[in-house]
N, CA and C atoms of all chains as a GROMACS GRO file, in nm:
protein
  597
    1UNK      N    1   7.804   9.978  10.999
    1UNK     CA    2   7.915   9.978  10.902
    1UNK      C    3   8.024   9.879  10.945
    2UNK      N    4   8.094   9.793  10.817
    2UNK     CA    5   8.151   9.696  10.878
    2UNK      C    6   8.305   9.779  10.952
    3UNK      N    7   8.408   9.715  11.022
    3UNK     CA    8   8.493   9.773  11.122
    3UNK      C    9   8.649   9.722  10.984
    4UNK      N   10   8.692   9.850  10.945
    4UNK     CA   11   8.797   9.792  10.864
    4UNK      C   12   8.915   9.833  10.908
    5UNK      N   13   9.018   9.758  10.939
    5UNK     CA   14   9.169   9.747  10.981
    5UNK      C   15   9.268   9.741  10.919
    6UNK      N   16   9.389   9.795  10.846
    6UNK     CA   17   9.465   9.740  10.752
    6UNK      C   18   9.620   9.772  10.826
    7UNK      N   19   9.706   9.672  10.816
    7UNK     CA   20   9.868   9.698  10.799
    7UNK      C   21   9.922   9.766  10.658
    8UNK      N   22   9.995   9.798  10.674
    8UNK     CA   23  10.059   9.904  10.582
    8UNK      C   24  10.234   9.850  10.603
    9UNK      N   25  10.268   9.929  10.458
    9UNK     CA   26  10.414  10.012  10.489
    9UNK      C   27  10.416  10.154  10.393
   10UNK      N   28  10.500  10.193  10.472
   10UNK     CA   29  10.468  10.350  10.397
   10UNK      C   30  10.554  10.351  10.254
   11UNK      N   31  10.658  10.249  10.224
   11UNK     CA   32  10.696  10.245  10.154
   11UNK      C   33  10.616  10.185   9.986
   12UNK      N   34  10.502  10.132  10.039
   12UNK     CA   35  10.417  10.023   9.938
   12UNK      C   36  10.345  10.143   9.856
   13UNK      N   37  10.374  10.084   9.706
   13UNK     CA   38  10.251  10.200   9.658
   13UNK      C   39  10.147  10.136   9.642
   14UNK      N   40  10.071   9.986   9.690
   14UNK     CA   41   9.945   9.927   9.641
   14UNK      C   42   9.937   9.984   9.803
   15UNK      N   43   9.984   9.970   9.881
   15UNK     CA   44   9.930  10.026  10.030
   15UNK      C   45   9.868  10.152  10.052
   16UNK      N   46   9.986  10.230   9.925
   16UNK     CA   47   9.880  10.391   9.939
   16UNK      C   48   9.733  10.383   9.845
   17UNK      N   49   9.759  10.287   9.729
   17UNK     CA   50   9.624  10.296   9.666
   17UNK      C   51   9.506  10.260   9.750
   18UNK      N   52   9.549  10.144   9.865
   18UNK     CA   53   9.447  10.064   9.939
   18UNK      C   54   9.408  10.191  10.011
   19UNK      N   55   9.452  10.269  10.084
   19UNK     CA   56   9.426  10.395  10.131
   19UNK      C   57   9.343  10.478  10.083
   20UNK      N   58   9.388  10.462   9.982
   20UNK     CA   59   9.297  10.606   9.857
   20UNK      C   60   9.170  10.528   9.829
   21UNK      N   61   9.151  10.392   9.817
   21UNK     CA   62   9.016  10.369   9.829
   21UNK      C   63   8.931  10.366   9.907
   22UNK      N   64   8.964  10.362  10.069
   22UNK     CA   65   8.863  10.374  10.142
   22UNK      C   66   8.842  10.525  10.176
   23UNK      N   67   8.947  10.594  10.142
   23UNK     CA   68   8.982  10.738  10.198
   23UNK      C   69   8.850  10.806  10.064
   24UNK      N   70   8.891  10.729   9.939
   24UNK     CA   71   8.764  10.841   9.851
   24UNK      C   72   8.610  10.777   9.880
   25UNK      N   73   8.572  10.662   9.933
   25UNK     CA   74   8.458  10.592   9.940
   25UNK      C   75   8.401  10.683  10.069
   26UNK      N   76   8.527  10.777  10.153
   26UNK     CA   77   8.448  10.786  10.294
   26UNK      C   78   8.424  10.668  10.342
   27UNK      N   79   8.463  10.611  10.385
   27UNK     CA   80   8.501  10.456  10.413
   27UNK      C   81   8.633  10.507  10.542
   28UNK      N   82   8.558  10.463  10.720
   28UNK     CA   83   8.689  10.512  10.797
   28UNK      C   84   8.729  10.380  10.784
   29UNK      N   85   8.858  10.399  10.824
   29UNK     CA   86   8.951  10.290  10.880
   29UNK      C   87   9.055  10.297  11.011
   30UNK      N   88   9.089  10.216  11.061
   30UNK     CA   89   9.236  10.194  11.096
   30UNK      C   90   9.352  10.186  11.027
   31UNK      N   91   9.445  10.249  11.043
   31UNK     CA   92   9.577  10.191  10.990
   31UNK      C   93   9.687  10.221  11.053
   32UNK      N   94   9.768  10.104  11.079
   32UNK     CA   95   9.901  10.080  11.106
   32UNK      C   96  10.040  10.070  10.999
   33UNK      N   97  10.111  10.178  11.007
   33UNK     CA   98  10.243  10.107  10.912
   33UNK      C   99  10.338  10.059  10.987
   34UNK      N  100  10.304   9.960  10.934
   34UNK     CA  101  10.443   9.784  11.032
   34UNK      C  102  10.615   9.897  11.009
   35UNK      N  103  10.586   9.947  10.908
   35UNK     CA  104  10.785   9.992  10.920
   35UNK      C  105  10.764  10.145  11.041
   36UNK      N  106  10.642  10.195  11.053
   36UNK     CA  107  10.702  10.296  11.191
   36UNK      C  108  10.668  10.265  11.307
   37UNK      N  109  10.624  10.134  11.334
   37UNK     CA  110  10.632  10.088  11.476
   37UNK      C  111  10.740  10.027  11.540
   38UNK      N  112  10.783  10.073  11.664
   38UNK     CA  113  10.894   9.972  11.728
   38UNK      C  114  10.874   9.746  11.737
   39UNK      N  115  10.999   9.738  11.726
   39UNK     CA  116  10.968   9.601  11.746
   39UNK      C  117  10.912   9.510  11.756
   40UNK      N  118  10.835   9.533  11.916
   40UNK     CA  119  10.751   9.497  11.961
   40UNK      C  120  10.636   9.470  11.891
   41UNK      N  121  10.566   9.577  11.840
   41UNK     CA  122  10.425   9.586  11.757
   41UNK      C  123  10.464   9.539  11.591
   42UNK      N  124  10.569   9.490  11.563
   42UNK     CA  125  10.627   9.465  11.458
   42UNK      C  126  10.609   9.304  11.466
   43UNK      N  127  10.652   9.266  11.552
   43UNK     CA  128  10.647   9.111  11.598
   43UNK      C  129  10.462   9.093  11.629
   44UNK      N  130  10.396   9.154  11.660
   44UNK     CA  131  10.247   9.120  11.720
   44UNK      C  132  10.187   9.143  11.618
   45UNK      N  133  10.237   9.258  11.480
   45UNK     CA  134  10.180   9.259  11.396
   45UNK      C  135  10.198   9.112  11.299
   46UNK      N  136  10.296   9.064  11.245
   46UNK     CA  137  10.358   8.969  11.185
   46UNK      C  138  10.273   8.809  11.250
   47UNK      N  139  10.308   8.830  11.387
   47UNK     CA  140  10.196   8.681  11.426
   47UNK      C  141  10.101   8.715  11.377
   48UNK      N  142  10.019   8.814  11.396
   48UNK     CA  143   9.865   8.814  11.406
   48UNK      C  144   9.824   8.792  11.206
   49UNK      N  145   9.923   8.809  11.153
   49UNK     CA  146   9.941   8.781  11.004
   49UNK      C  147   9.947   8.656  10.950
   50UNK      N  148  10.036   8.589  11.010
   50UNK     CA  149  10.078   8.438  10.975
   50UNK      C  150   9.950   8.329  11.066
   51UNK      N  151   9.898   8.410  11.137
   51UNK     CA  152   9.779   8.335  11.215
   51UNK      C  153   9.670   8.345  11.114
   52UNK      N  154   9.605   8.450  11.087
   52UNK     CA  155   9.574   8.445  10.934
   52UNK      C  156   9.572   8.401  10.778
   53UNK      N  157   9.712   8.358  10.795
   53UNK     CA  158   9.742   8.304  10.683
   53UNK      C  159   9.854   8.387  10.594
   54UNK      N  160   9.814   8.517  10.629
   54UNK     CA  161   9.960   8.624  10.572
   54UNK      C  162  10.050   8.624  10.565
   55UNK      N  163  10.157   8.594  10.474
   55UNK     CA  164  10.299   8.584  10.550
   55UNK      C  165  10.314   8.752  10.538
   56UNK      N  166  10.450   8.815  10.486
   56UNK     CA  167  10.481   9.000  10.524
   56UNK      C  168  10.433   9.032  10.419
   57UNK      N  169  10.355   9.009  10.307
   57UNK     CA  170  10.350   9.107  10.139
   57UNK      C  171  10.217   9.185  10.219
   58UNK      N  172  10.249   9.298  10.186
   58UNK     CA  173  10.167   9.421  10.210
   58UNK      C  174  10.046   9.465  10.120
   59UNK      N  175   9.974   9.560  10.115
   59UNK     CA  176   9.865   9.572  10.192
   59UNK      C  177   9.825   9.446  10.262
   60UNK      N  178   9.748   9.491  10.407
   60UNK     CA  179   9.694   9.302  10.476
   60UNK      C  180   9.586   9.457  10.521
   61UNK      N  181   9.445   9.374  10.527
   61UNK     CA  182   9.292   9.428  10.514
   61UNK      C  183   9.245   9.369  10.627
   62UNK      N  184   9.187   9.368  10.706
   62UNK     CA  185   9.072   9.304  10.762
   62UNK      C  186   8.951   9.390  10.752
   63UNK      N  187   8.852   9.324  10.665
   63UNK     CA  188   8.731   9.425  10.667
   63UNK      C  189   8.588   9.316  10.738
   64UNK      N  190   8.596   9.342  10.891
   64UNK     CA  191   8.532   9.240  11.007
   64UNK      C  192   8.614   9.153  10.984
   65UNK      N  193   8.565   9.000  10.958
   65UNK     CA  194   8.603   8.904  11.024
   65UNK      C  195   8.709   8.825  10.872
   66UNK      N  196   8.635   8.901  10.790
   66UNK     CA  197   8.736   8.908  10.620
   66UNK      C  198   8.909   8.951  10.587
   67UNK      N  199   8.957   8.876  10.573
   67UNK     CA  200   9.114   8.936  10.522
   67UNK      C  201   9.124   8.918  10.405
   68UNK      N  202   9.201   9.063  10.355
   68UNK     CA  203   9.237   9.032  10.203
   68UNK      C  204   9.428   9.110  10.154
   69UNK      N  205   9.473   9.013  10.149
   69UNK     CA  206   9.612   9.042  10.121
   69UNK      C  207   9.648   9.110   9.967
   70UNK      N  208   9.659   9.201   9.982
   70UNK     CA  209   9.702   9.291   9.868
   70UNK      C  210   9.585   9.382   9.809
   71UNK      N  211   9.605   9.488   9.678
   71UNK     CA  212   9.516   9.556   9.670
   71UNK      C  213   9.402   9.495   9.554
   72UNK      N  214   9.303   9.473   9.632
   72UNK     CA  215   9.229   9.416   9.556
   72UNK      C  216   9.068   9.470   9.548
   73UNK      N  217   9.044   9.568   9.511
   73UNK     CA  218   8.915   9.704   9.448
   73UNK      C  219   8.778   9.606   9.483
   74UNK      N  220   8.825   9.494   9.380
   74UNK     CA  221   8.702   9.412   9.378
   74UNK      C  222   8.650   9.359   9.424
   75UNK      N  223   8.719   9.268   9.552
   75UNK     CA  224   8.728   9.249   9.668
   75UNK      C  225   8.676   9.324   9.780
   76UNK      N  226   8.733   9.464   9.789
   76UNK     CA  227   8.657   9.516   9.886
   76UNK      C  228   8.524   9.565   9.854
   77UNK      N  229   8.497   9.594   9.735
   77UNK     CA  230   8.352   9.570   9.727
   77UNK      C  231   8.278   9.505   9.740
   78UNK      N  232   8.294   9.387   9.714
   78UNK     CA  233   8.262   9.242   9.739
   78UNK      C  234   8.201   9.277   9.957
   79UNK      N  235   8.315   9.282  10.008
   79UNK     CA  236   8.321   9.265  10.168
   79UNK      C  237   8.265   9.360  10.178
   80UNK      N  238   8.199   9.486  10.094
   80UNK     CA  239   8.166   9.577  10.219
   80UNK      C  240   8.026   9.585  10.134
   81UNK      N  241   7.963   9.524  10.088
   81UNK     CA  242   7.836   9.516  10.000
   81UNK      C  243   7.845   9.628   9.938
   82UNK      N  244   7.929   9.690   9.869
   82UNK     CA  245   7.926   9.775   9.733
   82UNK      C  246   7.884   9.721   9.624
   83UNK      N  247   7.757   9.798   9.558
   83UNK     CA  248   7.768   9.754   9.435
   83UNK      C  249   7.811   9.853   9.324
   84UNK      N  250   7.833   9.950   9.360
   84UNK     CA  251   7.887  10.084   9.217
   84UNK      C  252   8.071  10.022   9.250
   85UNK      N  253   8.060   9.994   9.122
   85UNK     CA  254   8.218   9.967   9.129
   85UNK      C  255   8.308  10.059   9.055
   86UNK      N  256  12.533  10.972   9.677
   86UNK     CA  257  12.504  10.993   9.519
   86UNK      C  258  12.361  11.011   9.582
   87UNK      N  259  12.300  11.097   9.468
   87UNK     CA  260  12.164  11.153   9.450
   87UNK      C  261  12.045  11.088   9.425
   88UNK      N  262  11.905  11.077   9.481
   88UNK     CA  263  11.798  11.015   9.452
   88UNK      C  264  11.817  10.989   9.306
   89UNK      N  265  11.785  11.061   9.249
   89UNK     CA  266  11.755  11.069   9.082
   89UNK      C  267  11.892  10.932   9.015
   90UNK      N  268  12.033  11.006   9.065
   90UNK     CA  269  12.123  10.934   9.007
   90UNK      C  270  12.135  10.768   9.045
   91UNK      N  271  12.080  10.762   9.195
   91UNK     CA  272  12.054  10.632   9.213
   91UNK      C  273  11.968  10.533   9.174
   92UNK      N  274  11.834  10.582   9.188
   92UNK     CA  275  11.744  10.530   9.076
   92UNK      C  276  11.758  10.492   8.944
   93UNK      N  277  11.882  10.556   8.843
   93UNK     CA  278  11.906  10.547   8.773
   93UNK      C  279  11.989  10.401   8.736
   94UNK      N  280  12.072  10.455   8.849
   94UNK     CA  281  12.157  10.356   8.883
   94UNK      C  282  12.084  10.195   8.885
   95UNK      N  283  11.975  10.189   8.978
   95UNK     CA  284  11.942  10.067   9.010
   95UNK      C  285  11.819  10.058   8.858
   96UNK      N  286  11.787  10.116   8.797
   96UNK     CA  287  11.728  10.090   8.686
   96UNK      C  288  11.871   9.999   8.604
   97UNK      N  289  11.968  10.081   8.602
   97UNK     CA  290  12.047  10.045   8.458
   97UNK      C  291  12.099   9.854   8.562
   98UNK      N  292  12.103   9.896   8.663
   98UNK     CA  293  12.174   9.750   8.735
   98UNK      C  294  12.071   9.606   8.715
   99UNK      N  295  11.931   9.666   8.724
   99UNK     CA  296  11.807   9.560   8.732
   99UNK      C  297  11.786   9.513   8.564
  100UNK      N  298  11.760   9.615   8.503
  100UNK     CA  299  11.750   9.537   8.399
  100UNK      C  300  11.798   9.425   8.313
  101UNK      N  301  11.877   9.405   8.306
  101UNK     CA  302  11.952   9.286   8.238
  101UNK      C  303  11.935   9.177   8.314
  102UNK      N  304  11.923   9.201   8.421
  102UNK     CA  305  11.898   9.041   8.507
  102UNK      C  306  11.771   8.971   8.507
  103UNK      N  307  11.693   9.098   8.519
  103UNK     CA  308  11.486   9.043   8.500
  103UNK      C  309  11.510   9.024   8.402
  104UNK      N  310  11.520   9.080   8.240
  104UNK     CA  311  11.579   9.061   8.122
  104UNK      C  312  11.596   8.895   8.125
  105UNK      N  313  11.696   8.856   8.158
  105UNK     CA  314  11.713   8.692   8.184
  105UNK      C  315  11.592   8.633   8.214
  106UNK      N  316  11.491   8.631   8.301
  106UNK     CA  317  11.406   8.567   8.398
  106UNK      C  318  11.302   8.624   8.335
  107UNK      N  319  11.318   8.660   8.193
  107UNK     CA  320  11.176   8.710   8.175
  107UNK      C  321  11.077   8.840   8.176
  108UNK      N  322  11.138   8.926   8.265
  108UNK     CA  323  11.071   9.049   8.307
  108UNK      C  324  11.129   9.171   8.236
  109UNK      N  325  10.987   9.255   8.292
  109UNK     CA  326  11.065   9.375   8.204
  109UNK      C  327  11.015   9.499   8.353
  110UNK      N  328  11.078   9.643   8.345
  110UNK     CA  329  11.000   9.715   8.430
  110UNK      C  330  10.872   9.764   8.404
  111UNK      N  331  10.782   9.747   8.469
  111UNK     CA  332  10.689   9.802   8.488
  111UNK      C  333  10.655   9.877   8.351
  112UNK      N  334  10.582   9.891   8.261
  112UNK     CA  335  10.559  10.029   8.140
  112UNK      C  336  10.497  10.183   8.218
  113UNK      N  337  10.437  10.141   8.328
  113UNK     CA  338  10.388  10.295   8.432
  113UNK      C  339  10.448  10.320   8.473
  114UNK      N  340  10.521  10.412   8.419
  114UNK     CA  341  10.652  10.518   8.445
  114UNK      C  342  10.624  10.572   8.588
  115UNK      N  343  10.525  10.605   8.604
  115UNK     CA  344  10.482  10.653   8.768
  115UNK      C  345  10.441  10.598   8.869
  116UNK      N  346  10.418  10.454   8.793
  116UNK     CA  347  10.425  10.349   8.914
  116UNK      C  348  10.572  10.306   8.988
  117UNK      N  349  10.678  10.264   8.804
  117UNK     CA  350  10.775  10.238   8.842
  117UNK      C  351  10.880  10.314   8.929
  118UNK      N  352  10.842  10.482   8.909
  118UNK     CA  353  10.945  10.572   8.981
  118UNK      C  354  10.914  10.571   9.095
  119UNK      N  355  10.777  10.537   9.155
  119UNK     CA  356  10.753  10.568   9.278
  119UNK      C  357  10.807  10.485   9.349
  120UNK      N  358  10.809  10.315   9.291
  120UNK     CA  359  10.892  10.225   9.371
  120UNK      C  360  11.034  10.222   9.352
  121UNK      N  361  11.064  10.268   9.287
  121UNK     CA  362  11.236  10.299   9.279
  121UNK      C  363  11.215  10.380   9.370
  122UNK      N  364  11.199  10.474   9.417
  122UNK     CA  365  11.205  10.614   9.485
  122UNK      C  366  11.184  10.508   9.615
  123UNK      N  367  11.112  10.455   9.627
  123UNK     CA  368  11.111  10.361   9.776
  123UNK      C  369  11.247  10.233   9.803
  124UNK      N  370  11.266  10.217   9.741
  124UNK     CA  371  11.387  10.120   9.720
  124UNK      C  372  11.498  10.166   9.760
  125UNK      N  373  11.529  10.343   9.702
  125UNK     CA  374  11.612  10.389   9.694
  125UNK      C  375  11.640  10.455   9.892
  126UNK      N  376  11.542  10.489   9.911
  126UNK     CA  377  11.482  10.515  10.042
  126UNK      C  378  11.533  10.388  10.135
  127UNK      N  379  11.492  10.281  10.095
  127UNK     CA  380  11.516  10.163  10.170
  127UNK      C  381  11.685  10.094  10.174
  128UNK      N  382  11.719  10.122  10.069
  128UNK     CA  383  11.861  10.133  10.054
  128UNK      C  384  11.935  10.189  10.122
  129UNK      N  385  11.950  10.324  10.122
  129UNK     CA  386  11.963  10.417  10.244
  129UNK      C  387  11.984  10.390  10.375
  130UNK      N  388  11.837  10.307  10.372
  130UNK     CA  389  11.831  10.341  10.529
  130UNK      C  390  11.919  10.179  10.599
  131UNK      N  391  11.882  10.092  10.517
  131UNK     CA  392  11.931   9.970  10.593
  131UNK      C  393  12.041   9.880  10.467
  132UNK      N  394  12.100   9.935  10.413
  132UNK     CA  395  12.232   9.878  10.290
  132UNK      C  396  12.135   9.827  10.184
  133UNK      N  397  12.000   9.811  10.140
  133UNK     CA  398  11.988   9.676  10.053
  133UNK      C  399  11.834   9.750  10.035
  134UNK      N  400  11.823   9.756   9.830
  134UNK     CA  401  11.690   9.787   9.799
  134UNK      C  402  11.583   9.644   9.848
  135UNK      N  403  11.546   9.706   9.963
  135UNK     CA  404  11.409   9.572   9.972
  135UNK      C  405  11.286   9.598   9.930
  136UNK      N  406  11.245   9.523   9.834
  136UNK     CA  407  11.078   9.503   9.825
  136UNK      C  408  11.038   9.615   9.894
  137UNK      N  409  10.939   9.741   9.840
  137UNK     CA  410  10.901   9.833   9.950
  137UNK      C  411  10.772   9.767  10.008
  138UNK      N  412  10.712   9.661   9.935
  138UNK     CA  413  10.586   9.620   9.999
  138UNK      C  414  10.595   9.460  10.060
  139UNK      N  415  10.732   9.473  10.123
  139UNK     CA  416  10.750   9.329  10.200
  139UNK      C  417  10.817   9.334  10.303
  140UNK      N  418  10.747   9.279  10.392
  140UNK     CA  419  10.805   9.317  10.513
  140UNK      C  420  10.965   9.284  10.569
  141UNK      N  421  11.062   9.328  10.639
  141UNK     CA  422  11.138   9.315  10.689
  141UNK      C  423  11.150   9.250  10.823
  142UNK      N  424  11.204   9.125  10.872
  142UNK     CA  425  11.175   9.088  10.984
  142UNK      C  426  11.340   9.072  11.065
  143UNK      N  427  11.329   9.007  11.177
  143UNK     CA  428  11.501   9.028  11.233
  143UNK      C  429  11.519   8.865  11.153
  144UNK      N  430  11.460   8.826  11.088
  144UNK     CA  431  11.549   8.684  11.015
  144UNK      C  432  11.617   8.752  10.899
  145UNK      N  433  11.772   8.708  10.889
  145UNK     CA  434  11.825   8.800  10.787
  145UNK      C  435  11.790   8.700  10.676
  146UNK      N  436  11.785   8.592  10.695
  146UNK     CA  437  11.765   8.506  10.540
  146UNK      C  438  11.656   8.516  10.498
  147UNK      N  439  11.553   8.601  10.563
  147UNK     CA  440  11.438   8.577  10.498
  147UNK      C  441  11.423   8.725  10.449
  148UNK      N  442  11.516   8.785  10.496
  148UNK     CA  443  11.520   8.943  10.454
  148UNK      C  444  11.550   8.972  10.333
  149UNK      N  445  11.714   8.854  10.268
  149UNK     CA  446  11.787   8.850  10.184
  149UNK      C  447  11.652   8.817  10.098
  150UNK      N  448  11.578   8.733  10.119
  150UNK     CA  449  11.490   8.704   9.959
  150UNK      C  450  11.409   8.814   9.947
  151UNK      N  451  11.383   8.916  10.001
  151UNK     CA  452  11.293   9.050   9.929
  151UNK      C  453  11.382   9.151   9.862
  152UNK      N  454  11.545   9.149   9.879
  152UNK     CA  455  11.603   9.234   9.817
  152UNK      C  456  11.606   9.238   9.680
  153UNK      N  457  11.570   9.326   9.628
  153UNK     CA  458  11.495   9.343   9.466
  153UNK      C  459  11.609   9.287   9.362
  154UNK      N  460  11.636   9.277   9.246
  154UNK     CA  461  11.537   9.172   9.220
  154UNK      C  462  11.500   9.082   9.291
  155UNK      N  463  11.392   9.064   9.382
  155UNK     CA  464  11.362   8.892   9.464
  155UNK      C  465  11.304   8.828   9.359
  156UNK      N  466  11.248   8.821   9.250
  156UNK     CA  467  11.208   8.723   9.150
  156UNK      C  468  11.217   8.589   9.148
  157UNK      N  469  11.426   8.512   9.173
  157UNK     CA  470  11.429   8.426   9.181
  157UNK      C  471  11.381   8.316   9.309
  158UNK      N  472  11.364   8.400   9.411
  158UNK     CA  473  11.298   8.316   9.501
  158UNK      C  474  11.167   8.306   9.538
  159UNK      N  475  11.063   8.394   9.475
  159UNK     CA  476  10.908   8.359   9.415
  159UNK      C  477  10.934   8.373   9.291
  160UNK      N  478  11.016   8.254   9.226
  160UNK     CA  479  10.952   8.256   9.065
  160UNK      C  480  10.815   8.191   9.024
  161UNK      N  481  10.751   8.100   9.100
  161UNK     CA  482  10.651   8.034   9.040
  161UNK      C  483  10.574   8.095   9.080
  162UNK      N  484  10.564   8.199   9.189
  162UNK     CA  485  10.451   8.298   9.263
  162UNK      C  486  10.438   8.423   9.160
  163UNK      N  487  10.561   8.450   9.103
  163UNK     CA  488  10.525   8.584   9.086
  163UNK      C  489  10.508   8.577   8.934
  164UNK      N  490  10.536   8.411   8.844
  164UNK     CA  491  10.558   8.382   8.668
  164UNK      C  492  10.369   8.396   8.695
  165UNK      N  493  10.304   8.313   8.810
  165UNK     CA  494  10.166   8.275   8.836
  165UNK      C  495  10.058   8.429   8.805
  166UNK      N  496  10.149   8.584   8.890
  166UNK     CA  497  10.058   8.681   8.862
  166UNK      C  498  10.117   8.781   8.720
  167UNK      N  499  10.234   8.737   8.680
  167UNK     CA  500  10.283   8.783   8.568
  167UNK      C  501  10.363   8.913   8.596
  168UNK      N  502  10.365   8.934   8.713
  168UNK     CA  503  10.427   9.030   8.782
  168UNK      C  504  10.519   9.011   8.937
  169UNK      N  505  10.574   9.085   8.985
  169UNK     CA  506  10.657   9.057   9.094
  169UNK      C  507  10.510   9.150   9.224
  170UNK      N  508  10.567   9.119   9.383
  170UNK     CA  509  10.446   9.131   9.439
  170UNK      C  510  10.432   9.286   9.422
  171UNK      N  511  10.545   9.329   9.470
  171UNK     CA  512  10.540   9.524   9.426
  171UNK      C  513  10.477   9.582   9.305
  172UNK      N  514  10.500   9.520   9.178
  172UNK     CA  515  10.483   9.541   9.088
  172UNK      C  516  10.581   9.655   8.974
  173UNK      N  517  10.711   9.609   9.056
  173UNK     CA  518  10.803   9.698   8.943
  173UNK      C  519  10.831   9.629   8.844
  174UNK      N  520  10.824   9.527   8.835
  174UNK     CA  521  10.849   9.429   8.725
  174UNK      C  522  10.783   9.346   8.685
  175UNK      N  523  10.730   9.307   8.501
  175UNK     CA  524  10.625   9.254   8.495
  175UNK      C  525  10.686   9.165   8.368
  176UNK      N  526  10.567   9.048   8.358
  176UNK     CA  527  10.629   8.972   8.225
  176UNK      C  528  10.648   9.064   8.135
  177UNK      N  529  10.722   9.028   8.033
  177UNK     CA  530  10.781   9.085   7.926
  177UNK      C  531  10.648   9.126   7.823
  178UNK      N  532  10.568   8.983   7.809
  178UNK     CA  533  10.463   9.019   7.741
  178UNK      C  534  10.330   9.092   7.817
  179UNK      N  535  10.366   9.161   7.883
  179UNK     CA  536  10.258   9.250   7.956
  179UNK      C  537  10.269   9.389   7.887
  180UNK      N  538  10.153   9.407   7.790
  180UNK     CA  539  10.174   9.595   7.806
  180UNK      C  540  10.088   9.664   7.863
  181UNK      N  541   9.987   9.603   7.919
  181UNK     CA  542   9.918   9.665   8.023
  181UNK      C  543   9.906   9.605   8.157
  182UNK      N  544  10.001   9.657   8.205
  182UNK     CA  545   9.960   9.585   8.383
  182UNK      C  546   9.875   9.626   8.489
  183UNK      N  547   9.791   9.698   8.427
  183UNK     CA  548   9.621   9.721   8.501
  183UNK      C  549   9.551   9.596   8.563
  184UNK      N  550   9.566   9.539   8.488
  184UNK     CA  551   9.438   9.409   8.524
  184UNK      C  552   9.508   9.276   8.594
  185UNK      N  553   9.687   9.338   8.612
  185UNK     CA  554   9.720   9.180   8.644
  185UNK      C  555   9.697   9.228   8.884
  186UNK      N  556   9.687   9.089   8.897
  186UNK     CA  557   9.625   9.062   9.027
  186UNK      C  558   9.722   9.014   9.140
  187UNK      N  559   9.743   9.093   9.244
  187UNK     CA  560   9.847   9.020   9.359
  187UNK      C  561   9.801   8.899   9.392
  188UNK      N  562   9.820   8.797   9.414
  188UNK     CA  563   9.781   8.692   9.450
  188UNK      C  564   9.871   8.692   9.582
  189UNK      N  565   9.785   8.685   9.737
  189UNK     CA  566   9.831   8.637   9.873
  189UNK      C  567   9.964   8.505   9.797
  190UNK      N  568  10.050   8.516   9.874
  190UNK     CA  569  10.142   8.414   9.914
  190UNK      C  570  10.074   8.276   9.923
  191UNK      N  571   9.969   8.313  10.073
  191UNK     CA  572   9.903   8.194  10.115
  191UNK      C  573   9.810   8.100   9.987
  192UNK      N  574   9.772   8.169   9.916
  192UNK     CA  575   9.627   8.107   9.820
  192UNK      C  576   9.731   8.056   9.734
  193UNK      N  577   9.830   8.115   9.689
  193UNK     CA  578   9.921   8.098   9.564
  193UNK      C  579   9.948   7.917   9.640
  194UNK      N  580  10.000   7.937   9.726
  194UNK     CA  581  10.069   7.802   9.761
  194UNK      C  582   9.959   7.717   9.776
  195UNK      N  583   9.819   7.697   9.854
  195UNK     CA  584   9.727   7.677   9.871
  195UNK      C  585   9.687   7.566   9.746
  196UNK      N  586   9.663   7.679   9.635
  196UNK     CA  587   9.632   7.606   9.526
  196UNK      C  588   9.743   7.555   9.443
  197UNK      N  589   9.864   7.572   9.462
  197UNK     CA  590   9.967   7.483   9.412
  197UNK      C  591  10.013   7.348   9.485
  198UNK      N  592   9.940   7.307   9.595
  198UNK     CA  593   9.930   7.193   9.676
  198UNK      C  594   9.847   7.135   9.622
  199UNK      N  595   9.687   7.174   9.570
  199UNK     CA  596   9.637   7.080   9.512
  199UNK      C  597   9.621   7.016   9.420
   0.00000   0.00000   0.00000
């Protein structure tokens, strides 16, 4: 199964939808929300974004070696070989 | 002043200005309350409704352009998805904003270079 990672803010509502889709697929993930980490992981999150190509707009995905900035359904089907859409 | 009354508040304050620029709120009443309700939250906590789905960094000028309305400083980003990146605000001629698409920052600019 591919390894999926996402930044967050808890404030985003496409961040909670991005949630609710892997959360109803049974689909695990990682997730970080950039607004309840200290500083530090705030700044490491943000490089590791703009190294990517991300600047701060929220949801940010990595599904393996794939990033996808914002909520995009179709997309992650696409990356995770879904075909029931 | 009170969640409810503030929200209100920043409804009656936003409109007339997207109004100008084109926009209208959101027609999903439960989309739009939820991001008011975050705004209002964000207000609170640090003086200034920011974008709930943009990050905050210690650059204050770059902070100042997510404070809602931010429209005017992605206008060609956000006229491009017909919506703002949050999605509280959408072109005027949108009555269904189901199908409209965040477009990354990066791709937006990407393909406006070429």
């Amino acid at each position: 199964m591919k390894k999926v990672k996402m930044y967050t803010l808890s404030t985003c509502l496409w961040c909670k939808r991005t949630k609710q889709y892997f959360e109803d697929r049974k689909i695990p993930f990682d997730c970080v929300d950039y607004d309840k980490v200290d500083d530090a992981e705030q700044e490491r999150i943000m490089a590791e974004m703009l190294e990517h190509g991300g600047g701060g707009s929220f949801p940010y995905i990595c599904i393996d070696k794939d990033v996808v900035q914002g909520y995009e359904p179709v997309e992650f089907d696409r990356l995770l070989g879904r075909k029931d859409k | 002043m009170n969640l409810e009354a503030r929200k209100k508040a920043l409804r009656f304050l936003f409109a007339p200005i997207v109004d100008k620029l084109g926009y209208k709120f959101n027609p999903v009443e439960e989309d739009t309350d939820f991001l008011l309700e975050s705004e209002v939250s964000l207000e609170q906590k640090y003086g200034f409704p920011y974008c709930p789905c943009q990050a905050r960094t210690k650059d204050r000028a770059a902070n100042m352009k997510i404070v809602c309305p931010c429209i005017p400083f992605h206008r060609e980003h956000y006229d491009a998805m017909k919506r703002c990146w949050c999605g509280l605000f959408v072109h005027k001629d949108v009555s269904d904003p189901s199908g409209l698409k965040q477009i990354p920052p990066d791709k937006f600019n990407k393909k406006n270079r070429t």
